[in-house]
DOPALUM-415800 format. One record per residue (C-alpha): x, y, z. Coordinates in steps of 0.2 Angstrom, whole numbers, plus 5000, padded with zeros to 4 digits. Each point is the difference from the previous one (the first is absolute). Example, Ala and Ser with C-alpha at 12.3 -4.5 7.8 and 13.67 -1.06 7.14 Angstrom:
// residues 2
506249785039;500650174997;
This chain:
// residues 465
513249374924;498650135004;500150145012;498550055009;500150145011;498750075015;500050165003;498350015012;499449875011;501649905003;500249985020;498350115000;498349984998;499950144986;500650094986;499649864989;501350024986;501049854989;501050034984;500349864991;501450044986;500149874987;501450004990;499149964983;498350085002;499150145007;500650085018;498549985010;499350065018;498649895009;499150145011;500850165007;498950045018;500250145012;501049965017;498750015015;500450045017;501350005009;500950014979;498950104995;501550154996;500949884988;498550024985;500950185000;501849924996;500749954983;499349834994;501749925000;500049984979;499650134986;498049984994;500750064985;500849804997;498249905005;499249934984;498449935010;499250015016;499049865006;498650045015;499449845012;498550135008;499450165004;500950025018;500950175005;501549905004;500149904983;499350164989;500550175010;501650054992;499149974981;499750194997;501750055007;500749864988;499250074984;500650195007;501949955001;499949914981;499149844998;499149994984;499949814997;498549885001;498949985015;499249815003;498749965013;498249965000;498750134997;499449985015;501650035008;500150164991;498250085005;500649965018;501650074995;499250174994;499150005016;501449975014;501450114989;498750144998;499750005020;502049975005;500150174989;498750105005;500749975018;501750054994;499350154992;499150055015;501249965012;501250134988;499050135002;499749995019;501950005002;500350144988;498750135009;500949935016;501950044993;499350164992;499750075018;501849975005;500550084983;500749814995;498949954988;501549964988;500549855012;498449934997;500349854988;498949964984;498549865003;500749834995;498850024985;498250074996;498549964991;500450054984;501749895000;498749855006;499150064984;501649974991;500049835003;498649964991;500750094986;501249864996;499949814991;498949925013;499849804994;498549945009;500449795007;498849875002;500349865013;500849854993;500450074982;501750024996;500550184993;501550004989;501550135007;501449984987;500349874988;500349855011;499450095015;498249985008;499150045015;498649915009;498650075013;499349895011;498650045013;501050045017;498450005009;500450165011;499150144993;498950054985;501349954985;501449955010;501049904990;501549865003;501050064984;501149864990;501550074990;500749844987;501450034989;501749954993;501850015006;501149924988;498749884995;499749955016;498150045005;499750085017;498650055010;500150115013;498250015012;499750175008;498549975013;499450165002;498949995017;499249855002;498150005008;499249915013;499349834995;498450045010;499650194994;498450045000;500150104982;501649924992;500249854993;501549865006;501750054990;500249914986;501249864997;501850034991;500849844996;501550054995;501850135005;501750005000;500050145010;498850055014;499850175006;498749975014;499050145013;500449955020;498550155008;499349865012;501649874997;500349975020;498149975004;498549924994;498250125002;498749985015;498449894989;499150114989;498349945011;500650065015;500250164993;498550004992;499049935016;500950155012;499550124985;498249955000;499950005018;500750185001;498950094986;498349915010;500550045017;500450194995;498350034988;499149925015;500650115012;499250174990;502150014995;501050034984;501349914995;501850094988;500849894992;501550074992;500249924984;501449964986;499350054985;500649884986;499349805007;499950035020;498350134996;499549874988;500149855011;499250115013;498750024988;499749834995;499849965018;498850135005;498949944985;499949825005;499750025016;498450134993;499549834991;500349885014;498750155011;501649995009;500350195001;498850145010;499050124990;501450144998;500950114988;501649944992;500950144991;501649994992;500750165002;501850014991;500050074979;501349884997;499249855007;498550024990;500950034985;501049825004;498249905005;499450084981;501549924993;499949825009;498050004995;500650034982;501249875000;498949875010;500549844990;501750045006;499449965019;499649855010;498549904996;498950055016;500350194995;499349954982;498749915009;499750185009;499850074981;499149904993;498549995014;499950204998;501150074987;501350085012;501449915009;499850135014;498350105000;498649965013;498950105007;500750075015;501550064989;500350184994;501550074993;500450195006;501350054987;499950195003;500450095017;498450075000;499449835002;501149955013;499750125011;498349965000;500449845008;500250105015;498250045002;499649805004;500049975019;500149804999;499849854990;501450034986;501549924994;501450134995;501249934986;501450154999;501850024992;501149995006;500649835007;501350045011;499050165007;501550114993;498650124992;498550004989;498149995005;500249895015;500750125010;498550115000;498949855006;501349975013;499650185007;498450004999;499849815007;501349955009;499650045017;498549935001;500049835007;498649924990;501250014987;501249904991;501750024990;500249824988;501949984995;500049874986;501750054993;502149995009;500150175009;502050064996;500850045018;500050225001;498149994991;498750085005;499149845001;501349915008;499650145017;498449944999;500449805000;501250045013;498750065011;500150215000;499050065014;500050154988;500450084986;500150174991;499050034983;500250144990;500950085015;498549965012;500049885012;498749844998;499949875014;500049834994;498349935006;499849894987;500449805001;501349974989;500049844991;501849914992;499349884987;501349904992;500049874987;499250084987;501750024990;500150004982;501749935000;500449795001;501049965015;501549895003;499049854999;498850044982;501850074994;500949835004;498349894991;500150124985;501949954995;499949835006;498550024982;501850034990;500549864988;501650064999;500650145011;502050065002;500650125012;498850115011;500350195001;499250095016;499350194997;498750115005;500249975020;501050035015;501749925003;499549915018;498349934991;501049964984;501249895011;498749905007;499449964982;501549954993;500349895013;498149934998;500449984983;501649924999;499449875015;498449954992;500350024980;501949975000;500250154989;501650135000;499250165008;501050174997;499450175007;500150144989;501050145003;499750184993;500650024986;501049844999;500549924985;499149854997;500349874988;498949874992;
């Protein structure tokens, strides 16, 4: 028998963090994330094994919660061999270079802080910085392609199949041997929404002994993507026709993108009123680069996008303001502009400069397209605040606020059930990545409708396969 042990996202949705430890073969981690949240102190604590002991880590995408703790992994002794997609690793660069610049930043405000109180030597080191992010890079990094098996070990192999979530998010398929006996074990990674306007439908696995399976949405199905899409439309006309601007505070890595593809089909189908659409957040412009570079990795509509004009997101009403000149230059428009800003839960970044400077006016609008975590800033606004405080100034909230759901890039309990019923031989389920009460409805959905043993994984519980 095989232990498996989670050490992140097990009763939680994040953290994302699985060792596999073979007993003939490599010892090998599939991603290591940050905790977010109401968690988010645990990426601080020990990781619960010695990095030191992991051979090979293996990557399903580019998420903070399934690549956050990467740097801090490397810092405290992992030297083996990284496998993910390239394209997984661009983002990677990306959202690990942000997450420590934050860290760094955030460092240095508490410092000048603890200095005044002649504490400064209680103020704890950043989780890492950008120079152990550039560490990373500095290691054995084995670039996967979807569907072609990579040999681990003698014996051992693994297997990347598109999970439709994200740019190069990948289902990852570990076969090997236990006393002769050949096993797979299936680690899903997260798995995307069948009707994504970017991604592609997950790919098919036929075959594991072992399922370790995500449960974000497990207790629901999504509201219809059209609806969202209808109520979206709707919102962006009835704002630009009322001489109004309309924030959208945007999720860099495939929500901005979505966003994108949106905006630009509804420029084609003379859907969407002269304006300005500016996408406002460094990171997310650095993401949309990376998904127009690896087009043929999307959906066939965005590839019909490319082909027409050579861009997968570029129209003419677009512009990309990456400096903070540029940003603040947006200020100077009185109406008639889109505002695509980091961050997406309104806890910082360029949105909340628009916010200041538009957010009492009641021709405007504020867009949510993403889950707003309770104790966000966001969440006030979704929650109807009368007002709120800015940059320790008061702002009244003026604008109409708008709570569009449906355009999640995750499969809900229902796409999750269809894509295992696609197993041709499937053993026992392992729930991770989600919340206990959520978790229990989906192991009872899938115990009553696929007839399949369902256990829900523990931290740091042994496992065996």
């Amino acid at each position: 028998m095989t232990p498996i042990q989670s050490f992140g996202a097990a009763e939680t949705v994040t953290g994302s963090c699985h060792f596999l430890q073979l007993k003939q073969g490599p010892q090998i981690l599939i991603d290591c994330g940050m905790f977010q949240g109401s968690a988010e102190k645990r990426s601080a604590d020990d990781f619960g094994f010695d990095p030191q002991k992991v051979d090979i880590l293996l990557i399903t995408h580019a998420h903070l919660d399934h690549v956050g703790r990467i740097p801090k992994l490397v810092k405290e002794g992992f030297d083996g061999r990284i496998i993910a997609l390239r394209s997984t690793m661009e983002l990677a660069e990306v959202v690990m270079l942000d997450s420590a610049k934050i860290a760094e930043e955030d460092h240095k405000t508490e410092l000048k802080k603890a200095q005044r109180r002649g504490e400064e030597d209680k103020v704890k080191e950043p989780l890492y910085t950008i120079d152990d992010v550039r560490s990373v890079f500095d290691l054995n990094i084995q670039y996967a392609d979807y569907d072609h098996s990579i040999t681990l070990s003698p014996g051992v192999e693994a297997t990347f199949r598109n999970a439709g979530h994200i740019l190069g998010s990948a289902t990852i398929q570990v076969d090997f041997e236990e006393n002769g006996e050949p096993k797979t074990v299936v680690f899903s990674g997260d798995l995307g929404n069948r009707k994504d306007m970017v991604m592609p439908s997950p790919d098919i696995v036929k075959k594991a002994d072992a399922l370790y399976i995500e449960s974000t949405y497990g207790d629901r199905n999504h509201r219809t993507l059209e609806a969202s899409i209808e109520e979206f439309k709707q919102a962006i006309t009835d704002t630009l026709n009322n001489q109004g601007n309309v924030m959208i505070p945007s999720f860099a890595i495939e929500r901005t993108q979505e966003i994108l593809v949106l905006l630009k089909q509804m420029y084609y189908d003379q859907e969407l009123p002269p304006c300005k659409v500016y996408l406002d957040s460094p990171m997310a412009i650095r993401a949309t680069e990376i998904y127009n570079r690896y087009h043929n990795d999307l959906n066939e509509s965005a590839n019909r996008l490319f082909q027409r004009d050579g861009s997968v997101f570029d129209f003419p009403y677009l512009e990309y303001t990456l400096t903070g000149e540029d940003s603040i230059r947006i200020n100077d428009e009185e109406s008639g502009c889109i505002i695509i800003a980091g961050s997406g839960m309104c806890s910082g970044g360029r949105i909340l400069h628009h916010f200041k400077h538009r957010l009492w006016n009641e021709r405007n609008s504020v867009l949510f397209v993403g889950y707003q975590a309770e104790g966000t800033f966001g969440r006030l606004l979704v929650d109807g605040a009368e007002e709120v405080r800015i940059y320790r100034e008061k702002i009244k909230v003026g604008a109409n606020i708008y709570m569009i759901n449906g355009f999640s890039a995750h499969a809900d309990q229902s796409e999750m059930l269809q894509w295992m019923q696609e197993f041709e031989q499937l053993g026992k389920v392992f729930l991770i990545h989600g919340e206990r009460d959520k978790q229990e409805v989906f192991k009872q959905a899938i115990e009553d409708k696929l007839h399949k043993t369902v256990h829900i994984v523990e931290y740091a519980e042994e496992v065996w396969v």
